[in-house]
N, CA and C of each residue as an Amber inpcrd file, in Angstrom:
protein
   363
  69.5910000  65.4760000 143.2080000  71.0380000  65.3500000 143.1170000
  71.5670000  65.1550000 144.5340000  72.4020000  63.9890000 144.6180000
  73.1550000  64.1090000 146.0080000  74.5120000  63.5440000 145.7490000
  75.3690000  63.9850000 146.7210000  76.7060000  65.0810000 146.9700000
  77.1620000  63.7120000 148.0570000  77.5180000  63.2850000 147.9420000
  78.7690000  62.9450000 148.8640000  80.4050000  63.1190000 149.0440000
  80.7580000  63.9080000 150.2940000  82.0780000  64.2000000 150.7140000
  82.9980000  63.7450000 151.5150000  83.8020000  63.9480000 151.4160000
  84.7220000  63.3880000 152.3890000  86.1940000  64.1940000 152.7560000
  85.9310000  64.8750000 154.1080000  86.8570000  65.8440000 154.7470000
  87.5230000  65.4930000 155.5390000  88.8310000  65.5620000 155.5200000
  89.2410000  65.3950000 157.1830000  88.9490000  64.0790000 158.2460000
  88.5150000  62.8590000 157.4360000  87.8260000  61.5770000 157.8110000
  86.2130000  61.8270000 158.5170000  86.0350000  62.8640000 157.5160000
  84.2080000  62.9980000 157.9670000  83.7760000  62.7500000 157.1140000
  82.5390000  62.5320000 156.7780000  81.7940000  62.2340000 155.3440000
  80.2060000  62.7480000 156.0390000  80.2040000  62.9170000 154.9810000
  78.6600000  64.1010000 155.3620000  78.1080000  63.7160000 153.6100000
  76.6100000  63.7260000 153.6890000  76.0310000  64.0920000 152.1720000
  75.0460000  65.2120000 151.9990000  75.2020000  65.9760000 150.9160000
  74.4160000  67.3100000 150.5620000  73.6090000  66.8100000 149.3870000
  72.2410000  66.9310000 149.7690000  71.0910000  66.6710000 148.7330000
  70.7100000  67.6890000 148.2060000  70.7740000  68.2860000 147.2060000
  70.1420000  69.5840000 146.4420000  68.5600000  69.0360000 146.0090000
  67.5100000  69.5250000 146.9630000  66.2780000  69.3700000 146.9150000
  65.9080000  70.3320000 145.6490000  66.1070000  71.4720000 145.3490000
  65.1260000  72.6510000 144.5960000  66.3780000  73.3030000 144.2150000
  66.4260000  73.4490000 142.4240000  66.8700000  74.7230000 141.8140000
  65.8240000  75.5960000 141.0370000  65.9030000  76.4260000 140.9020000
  65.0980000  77.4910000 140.1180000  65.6560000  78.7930000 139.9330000
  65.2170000  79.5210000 138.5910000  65.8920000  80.9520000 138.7660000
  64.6590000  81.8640000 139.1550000  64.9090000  82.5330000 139.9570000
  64.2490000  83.6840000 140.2850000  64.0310000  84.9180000 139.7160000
  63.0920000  85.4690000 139.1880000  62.9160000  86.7500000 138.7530000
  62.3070000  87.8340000 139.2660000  62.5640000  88.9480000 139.3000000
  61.8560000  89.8860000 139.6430000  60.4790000  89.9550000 139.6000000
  59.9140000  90.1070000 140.9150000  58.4840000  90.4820000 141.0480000
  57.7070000  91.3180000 139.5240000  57.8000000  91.9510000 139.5840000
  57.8170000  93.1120000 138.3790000  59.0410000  93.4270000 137.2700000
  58.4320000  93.5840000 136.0650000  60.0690000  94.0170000 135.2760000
  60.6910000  95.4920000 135.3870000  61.9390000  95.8090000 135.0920000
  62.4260000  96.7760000 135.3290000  62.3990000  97.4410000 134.0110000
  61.9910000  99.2710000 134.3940000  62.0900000  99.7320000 133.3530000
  63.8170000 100.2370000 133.3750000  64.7870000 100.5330000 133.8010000
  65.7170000 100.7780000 133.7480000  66.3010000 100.7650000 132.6010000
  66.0470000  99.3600000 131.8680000  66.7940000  98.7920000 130.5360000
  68.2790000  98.8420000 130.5960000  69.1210000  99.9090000 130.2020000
  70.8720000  99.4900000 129.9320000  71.1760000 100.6440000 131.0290000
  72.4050000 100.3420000 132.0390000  73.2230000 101.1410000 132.9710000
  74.5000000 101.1690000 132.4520000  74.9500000 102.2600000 132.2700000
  76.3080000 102.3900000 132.3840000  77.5250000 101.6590000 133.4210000
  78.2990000 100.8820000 133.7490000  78.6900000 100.8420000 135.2240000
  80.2140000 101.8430000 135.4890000  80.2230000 102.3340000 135.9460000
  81.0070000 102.8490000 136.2890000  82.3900000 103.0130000 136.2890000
  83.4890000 103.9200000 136.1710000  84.9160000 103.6190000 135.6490000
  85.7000000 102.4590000 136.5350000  85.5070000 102.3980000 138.1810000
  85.4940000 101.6880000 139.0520000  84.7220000 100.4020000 139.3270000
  83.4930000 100.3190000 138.3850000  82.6770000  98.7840000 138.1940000
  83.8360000  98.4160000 137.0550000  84.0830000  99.1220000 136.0960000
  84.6750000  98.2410000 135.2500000  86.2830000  98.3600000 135.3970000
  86.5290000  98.5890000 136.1160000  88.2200000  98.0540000 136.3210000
  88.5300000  96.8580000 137.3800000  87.6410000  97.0250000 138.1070000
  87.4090000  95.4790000 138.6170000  87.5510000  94.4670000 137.5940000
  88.0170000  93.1730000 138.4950000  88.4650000  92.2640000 137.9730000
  86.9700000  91.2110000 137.7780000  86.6590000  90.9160000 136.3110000
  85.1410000  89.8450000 136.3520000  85.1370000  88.6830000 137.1120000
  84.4830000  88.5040000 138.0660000  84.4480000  87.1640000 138.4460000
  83.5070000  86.7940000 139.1640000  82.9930000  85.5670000 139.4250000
  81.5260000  84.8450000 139.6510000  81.5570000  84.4180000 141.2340000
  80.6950000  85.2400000 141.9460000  80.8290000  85.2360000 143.5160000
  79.1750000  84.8720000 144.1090000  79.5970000  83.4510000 143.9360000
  78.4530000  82.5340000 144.4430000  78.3310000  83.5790000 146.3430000
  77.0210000  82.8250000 146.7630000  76.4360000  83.2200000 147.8450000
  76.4890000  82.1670000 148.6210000  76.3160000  81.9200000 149.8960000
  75.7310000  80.2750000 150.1320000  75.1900000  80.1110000 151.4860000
  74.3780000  80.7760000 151.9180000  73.6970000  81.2560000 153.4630000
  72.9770000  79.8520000 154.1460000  73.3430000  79.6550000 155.4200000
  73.3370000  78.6650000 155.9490000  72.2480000  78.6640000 157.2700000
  71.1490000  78.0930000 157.2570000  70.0710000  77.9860000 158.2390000
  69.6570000  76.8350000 158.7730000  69.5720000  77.0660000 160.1360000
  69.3460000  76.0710000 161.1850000  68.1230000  75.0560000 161.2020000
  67.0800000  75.4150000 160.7510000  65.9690000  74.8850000 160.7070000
  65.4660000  74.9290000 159.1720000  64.9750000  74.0150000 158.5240000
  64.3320000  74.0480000 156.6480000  63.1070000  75.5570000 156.7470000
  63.5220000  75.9060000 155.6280000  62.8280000  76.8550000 155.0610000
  61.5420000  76.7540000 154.4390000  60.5450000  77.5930000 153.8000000
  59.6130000  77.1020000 152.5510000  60.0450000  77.6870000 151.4310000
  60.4100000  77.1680000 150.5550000  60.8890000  77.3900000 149.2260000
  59.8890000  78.5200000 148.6790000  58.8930000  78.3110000 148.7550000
  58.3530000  79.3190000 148.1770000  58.3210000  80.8130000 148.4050000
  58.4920000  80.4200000 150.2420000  58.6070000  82.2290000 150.7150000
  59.8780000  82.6090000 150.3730000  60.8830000  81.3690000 150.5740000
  62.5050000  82.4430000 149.7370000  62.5580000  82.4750000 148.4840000
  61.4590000  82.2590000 147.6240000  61.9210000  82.6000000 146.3910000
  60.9050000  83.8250000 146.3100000  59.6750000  84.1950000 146.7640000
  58.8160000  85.3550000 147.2970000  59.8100000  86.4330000 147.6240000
  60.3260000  85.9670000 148.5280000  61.3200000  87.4340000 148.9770000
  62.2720000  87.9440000 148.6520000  62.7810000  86.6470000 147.5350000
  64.3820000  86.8580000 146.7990000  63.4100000  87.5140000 145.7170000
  62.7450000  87.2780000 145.1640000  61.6500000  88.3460000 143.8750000
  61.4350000  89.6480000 144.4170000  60.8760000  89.9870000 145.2020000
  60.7420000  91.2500000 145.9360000  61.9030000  91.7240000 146.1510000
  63.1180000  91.2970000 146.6500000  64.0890000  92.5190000 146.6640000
  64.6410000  92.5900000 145.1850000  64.6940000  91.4220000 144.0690000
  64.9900000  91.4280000 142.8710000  64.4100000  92.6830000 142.1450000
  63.0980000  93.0230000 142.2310000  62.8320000  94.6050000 142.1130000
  62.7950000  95.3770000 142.4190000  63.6050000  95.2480000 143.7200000
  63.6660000  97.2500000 144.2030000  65.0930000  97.3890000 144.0370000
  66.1550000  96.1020000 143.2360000  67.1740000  95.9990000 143.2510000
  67.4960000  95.2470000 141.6370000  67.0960000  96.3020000 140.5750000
  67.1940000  95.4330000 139.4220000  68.2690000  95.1120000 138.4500000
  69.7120000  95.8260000 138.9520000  70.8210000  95.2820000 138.7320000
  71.2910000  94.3310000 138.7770000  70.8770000  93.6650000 140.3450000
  71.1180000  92.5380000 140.0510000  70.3530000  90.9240000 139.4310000
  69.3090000  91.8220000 139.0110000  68.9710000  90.6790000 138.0810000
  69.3810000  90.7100000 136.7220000  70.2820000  91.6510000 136.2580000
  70.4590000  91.8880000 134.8240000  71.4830000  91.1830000 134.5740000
  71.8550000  91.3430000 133.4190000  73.1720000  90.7080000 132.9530000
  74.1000000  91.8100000 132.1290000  75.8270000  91.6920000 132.0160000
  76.6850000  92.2600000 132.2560000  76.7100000  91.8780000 130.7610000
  77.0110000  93.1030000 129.9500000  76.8850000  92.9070000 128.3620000
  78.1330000  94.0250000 127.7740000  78.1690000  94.1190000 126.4410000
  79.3100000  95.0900000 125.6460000  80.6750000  94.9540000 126.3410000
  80.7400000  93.8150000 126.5910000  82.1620000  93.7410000 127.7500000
  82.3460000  94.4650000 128.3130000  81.7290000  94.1530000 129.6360000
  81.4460000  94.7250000 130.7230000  81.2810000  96.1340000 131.3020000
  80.5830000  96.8060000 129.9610000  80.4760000  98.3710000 130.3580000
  79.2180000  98.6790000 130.6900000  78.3200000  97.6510000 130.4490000
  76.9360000  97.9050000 130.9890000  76.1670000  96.9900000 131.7310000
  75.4570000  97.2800000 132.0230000  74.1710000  95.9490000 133.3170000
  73.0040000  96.0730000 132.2030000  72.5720000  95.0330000 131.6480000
  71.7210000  95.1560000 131.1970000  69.8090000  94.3080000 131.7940000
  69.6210000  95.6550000 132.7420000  68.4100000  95.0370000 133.4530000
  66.9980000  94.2300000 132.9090000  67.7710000  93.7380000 132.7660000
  66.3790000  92.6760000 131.4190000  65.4860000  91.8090000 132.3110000
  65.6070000  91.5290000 133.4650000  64.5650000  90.5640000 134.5250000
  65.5730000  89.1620000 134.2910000  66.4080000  89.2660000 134.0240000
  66.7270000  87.1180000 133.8050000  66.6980000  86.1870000 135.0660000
  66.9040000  87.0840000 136.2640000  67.0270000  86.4270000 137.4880000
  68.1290000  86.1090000 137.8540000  68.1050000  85.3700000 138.9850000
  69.0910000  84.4300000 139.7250000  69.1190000  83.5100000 139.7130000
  69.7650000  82.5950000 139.9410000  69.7970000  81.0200000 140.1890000
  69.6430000  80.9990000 141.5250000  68.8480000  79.6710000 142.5850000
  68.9710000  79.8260000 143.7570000  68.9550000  78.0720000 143.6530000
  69.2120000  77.3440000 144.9800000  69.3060000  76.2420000 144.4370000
  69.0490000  75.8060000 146.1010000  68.7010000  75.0160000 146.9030000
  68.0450000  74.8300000 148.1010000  68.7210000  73.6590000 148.7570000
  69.2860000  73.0130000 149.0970000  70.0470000  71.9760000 149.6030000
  69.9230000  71.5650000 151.0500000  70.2380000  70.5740000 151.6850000
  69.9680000  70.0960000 153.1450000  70.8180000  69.1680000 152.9270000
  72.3190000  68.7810000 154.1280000  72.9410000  68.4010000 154.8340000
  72.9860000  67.1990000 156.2890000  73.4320000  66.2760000 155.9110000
  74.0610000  65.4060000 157.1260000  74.6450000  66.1800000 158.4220000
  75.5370000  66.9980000 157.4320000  76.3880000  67.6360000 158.3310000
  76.0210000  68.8520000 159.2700000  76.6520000  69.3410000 160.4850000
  76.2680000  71.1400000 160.7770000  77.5970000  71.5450000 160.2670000
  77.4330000  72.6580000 160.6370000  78.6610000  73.6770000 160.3160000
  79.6760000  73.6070000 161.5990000  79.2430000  72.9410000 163.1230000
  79.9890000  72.8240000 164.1670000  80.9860000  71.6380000 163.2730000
  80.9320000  70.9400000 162.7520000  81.7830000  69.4910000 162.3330000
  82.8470000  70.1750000 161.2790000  82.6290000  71.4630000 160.7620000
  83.9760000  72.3590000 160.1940000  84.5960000  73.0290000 161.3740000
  84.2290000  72.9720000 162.5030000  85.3450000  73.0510000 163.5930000
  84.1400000  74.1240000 164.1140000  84.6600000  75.5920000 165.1690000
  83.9140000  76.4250000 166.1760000  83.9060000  77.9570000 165.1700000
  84.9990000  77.7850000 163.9700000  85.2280000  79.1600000 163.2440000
  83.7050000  80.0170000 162.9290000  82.8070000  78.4580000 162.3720000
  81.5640000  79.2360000 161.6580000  80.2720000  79.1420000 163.2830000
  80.9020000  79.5250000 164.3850000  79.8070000  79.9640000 165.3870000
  79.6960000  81.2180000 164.9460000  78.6220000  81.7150000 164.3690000
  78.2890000  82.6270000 163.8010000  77.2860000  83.7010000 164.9750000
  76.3090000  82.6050000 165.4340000  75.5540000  83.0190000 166.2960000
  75.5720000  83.2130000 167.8550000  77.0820000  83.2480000 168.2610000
  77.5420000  83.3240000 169.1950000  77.7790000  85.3700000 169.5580000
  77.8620000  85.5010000 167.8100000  78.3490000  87.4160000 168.2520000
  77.1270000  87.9620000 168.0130000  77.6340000  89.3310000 169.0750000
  76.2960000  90.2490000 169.5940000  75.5530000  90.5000000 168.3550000
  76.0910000  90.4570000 167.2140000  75.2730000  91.1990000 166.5440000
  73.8120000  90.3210000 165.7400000  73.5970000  88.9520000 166.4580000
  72.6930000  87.7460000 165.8840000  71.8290000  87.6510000 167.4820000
  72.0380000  88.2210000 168.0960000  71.2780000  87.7960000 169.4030000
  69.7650000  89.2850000 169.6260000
């Protein structure tokens, strides 16, 4: 799949090389969580991720390591069931989806120098 944009009289294209869902290394025995009076008065809504690296990755080790924390962390592989009073840790995974860019992140202006503060050095 490829993406062509056009910002601000820039044009950049995003190729989505690799989707896959990820599952937990191991399954969880957990099965159904309660969430909490404060999980569920929150408002539902779908809060994509989208982490941005300088040099290509190997697909395989980030989906290796996104599995490994998927089980020491099996909430979030579950899914949100009985309207929304429970997590139900069933293994379904994540979606992760791998993409590479024309563009850097300097061509959205100096905001996303990320690696400029102390705390990346």
């Amino acid at each position: 799949i490829i993406f062509s944009m056009l910002a601000s009289s820039m044009s950049f294209s995003l190729e989505v090389s690799r989707t896959s869902r990820v599952k937990p290394k191991q399954p969880s025995s957990l099965g159904r969580l309660e969430l909490s009076s404060i999980d569920r008065a929150m408002p539902s809504c779908y809060v994509p991720l989208l982490l941005f690296y300088q040099t290509p990755l190997d697909p395989e080790v980030l989906e290796d390591s996104l599995a490994r924390v998927l089980t020491l962390l099996p909430p979030l592989a579950g899914t949100i069931v009985d309207s929304g009073r429970f997590v139900e840790c069933g293994d379904s995974g994540l979606e992760l989806s791998l993409a590479s860019s024309t563009a850097s992140l300097m061509d959205f202006g100096t905001d996303f120098d990320l690696f400029s503060h102390d705390a990346f050095s």
